[in-house]
N, C-alpha and C positions, 0 to 999 in steps of 0.2 A: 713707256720707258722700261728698258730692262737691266736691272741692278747699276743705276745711275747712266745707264746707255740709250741716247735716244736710237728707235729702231726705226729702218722704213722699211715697208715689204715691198714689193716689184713684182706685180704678176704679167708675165705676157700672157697675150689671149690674141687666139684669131680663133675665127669663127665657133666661141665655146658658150654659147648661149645656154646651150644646156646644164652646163655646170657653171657659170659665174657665181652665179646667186650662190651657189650652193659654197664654193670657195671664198668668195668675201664672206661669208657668215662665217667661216671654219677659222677665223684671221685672231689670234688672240689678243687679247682687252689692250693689253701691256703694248702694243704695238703704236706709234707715235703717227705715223703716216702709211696711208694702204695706195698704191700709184697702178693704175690697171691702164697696162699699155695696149690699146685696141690696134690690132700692125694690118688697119684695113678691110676688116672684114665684112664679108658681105651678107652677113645675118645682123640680129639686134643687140651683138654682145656689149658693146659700146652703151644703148640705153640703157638696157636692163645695168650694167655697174653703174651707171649714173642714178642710180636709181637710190643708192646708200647715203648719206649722209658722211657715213665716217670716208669715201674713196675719192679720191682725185683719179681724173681719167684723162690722159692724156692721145690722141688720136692720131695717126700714119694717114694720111692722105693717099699713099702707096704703100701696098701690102713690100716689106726692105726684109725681112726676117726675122724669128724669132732673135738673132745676136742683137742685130739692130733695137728689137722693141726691148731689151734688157739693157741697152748701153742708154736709151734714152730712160727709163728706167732711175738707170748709175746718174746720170746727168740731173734731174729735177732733186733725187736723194742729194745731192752734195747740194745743191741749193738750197736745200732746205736745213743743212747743218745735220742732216741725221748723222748719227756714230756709224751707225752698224748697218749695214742695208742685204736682208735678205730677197732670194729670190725664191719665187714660189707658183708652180705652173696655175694655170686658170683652168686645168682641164682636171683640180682635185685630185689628181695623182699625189701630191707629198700630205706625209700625215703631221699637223702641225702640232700633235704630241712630241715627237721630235726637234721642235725649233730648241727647246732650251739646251738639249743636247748640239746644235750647232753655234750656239752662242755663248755656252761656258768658256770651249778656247779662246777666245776673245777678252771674254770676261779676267780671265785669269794670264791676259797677257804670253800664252804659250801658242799662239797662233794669230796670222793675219787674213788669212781666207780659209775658211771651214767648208770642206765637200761633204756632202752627203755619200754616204758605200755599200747600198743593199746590197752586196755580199757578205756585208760584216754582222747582216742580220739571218735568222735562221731560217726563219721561212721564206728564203729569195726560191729554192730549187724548186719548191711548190708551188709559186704565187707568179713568177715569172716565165714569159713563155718559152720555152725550147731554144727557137729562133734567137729570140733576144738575147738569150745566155751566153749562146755561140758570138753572136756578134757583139756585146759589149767586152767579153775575154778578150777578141782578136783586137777589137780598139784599143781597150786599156792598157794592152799589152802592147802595143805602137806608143800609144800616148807617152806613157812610161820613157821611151827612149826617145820622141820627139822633144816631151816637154822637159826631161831634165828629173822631174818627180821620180824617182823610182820608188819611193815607199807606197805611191796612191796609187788607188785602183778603181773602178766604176768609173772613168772620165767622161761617158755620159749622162751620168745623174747631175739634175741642177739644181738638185736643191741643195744650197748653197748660202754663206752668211758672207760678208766680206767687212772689214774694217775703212773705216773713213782716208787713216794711212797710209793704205793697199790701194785702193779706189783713187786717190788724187795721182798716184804716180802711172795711171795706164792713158796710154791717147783712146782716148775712146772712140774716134773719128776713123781707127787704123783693125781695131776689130774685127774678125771677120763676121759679115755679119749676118749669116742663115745659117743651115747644118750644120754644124763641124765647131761652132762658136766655144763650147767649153774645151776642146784639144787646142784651138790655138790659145785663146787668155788663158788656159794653164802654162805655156809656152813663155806667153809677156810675161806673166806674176815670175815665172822662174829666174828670165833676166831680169826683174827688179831686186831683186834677192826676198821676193816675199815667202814669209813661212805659213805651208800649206800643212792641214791636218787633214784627216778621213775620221768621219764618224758615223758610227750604225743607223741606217734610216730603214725605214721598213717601206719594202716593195709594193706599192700598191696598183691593179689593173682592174678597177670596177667597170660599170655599166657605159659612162661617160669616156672612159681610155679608146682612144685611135692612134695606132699609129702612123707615123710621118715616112716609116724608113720604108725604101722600097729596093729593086735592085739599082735601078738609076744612083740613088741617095748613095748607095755604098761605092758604087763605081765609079762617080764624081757626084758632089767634091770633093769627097773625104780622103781621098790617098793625094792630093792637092794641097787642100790646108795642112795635111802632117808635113809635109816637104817643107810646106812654105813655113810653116811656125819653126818647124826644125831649121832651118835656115837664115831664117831672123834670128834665131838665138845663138847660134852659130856664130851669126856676124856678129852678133853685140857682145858677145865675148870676148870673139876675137879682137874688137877696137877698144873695149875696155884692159887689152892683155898690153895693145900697143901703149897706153894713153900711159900706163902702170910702168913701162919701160922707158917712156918720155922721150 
């Protein structure tokens, strides 16, 4: 528990054998429920996290995507009554020195989903590669005008905290649910009227870091879900505009 908040963590994980162990042990004490979404993989990540005590592991029978293995994730956390359900990759990329920093705004009620913003840290120009730099700016900078956010920035960082009253208003069934996963759900949180904050996370790319993005990845889906999230917000505005003029 953290400062009267039950916590749940959410890590997806496909094929990260390599680092599980290493990130369920990084999980701190305070944390109420540890949920390792295995989305299929075809190494041993699934045994070795069963292998803790403190983890629930929940298993994909089809590899559906990282959106998906974090909606299921959102789905056992409200089950289980946590408050506050962080997300945290299984491949030890987020440093959970930082979780208290995404769960103060919470704590103090000035926020309902907390993003992670390694730009708002110092060592991002050093630590992150060229490549990524370029392509997280060009995202963020869509995202920004898909999702309605225009104060956040980094929309593909997920390390991320989300409140239980944030969390009960999303369909989670409606998600999109592989790449592009944090630009649309910034898109639904904005038509909910949920208040999103950014706070400093430190960039991490050790031994264990693979990337996913390729030129495929950039070319679809991702200029797909920006349309389509943009468009879904779009509409629910708009029928919230009519509903308001009765």
């Amino acid at each position: 528990m953290y400062r009267n908040l039950r916590l749940a963590i959410v890590i997806p994980a496909y094929n990260e054998s390599r680092a599980i162990a290493e990130t369920i042990g990084s999980v701190p004490e305070f944390a109420d429920y540890v949920f390792v979404v295995d989305d299929a993989s075809t190494d041993d990540t699934a045994a070795i996290a069963e292998r803790s005590d403190t983890v629930e592991v929940i298993r994909h029978a089809v590899n559906r995507g990282v959106g998906a293995a974090i909606s299921s994730g959102y789905r056992r956390a409200l089950a289980v009554g946590a408050d506050v359900t962080v997300v945290m990759a299984g491949d030890g990329q987020m440093d959970p020195r930082d979780l208290p920093a995404l769960l103060e705004p919470l704590v103090h009620d000035v926020a309902d989903y907390v993003k992670g913003n390694r730009f708002l840290h110092p060592s991002v120009w050093t630590t992150m590669p060229p490549a990524r730099i370029v392509g997280n700016v060009l995202l963020s900078a869509a995202t920004r005008v898909t999702s309605g956010y225009h104060h956040v920035f980094d929309s593909q960082c997920g390390y991320t905290a989300i409140h239980r009253r944030a969390l009960e208003q999303l369909e989670l069934d409606e998600l999109w649910a592989r790449y592009g996963y944090p630009n649309d759900l910034l898109s639904r949180l904005h038509t909910a009227g949920v208040r999103v904050v950014d706070v400093p996370v430190r960039p991490i790319y050790g031994a264990h870091w693979k990337s996913g993005i390729h030129v495929g990845t950039v070319l679809h889906p991702i200029p797909w879900v920006l349309l389509r999230s943009w468009g879904t917000r779009l509409a629910e505005k708009a029928r919230k505009r009519a509903q308001a003029w009765g």
